[in-house]
N, C-alpha and C positions, 0 to 999 in steps of 0.2 A: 455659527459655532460659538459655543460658550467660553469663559476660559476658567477654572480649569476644565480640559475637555479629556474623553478616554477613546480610543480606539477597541472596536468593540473583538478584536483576534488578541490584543492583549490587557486580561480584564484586572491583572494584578498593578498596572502602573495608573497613574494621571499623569496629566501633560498640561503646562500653562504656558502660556507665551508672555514673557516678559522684557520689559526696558531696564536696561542697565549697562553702566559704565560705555554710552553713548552709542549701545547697539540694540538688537531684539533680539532677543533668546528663546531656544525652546528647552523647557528644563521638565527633566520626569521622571514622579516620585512611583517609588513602589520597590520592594522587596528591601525593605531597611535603606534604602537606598536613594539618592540624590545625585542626578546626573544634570548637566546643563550644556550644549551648544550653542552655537551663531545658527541663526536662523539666513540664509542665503536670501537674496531676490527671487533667485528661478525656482528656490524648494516651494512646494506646499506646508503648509504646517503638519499634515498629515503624514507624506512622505518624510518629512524630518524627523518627525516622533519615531514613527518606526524605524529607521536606518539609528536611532540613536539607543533605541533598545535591543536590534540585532546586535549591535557593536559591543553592546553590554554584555546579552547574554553568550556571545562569541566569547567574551573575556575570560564569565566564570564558568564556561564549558572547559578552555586552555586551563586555565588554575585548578579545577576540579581534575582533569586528567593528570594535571604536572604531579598532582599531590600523589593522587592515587597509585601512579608509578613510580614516585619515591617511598611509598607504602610499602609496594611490591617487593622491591630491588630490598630495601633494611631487613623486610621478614625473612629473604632467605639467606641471609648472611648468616645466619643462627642453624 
C-alpha cells in the first residue's frame, strides 16, 4: 500500500496515514474537504478510510436534506 493511497469505489477522495500528536491517523482529502481520525489496532486502513467517508457523506446527505426542507417550509409561507 502506498501512502497516499485511494480506494478504488471512492475515486473523488485520497487517503494517507499519518503520525501525529502521539497517535496514527487516517485523514482524507477530497471534495474541498479535510477529514482526519484515529486509526484503531483492529481497523484495516482500508476499512477506516471508507467508514470515515460514509460518516462524511452521511453528514452532507442530513445537511443537504436539513436545507432543503427549510427551503420548502419558507417558499410556501408566501
Amino acid at each position: 500500500m502506498h501512502n497516499p493511497f485511494s480506494i478504488y469505489w471512492n475515486k473523488n477522495w485520497t487517503f494517507q496515514i499519518v503520525h501525529m500528536e502521539g497517535g496514527i491517523y487516517i485523514e482524507a482529502k477530497g471534495l474541498g474537504v479535510l477529514i482526519r481520525k484515529p486509526l484503531l489496532a483492529t481497523e484495516s486502513p482500508f476499512t477506516a478510510a471508507d467508514n470515515l467517508v460514509l460518516s462524511e457523506d452521511k453528514n452532507r446527505k442530513f445537511l443537504f436534506n436539513s436545507w432543503k426542507s427549510k427551503r420548502t417550509k419558507s417558499s410556501n409561507c408566501f
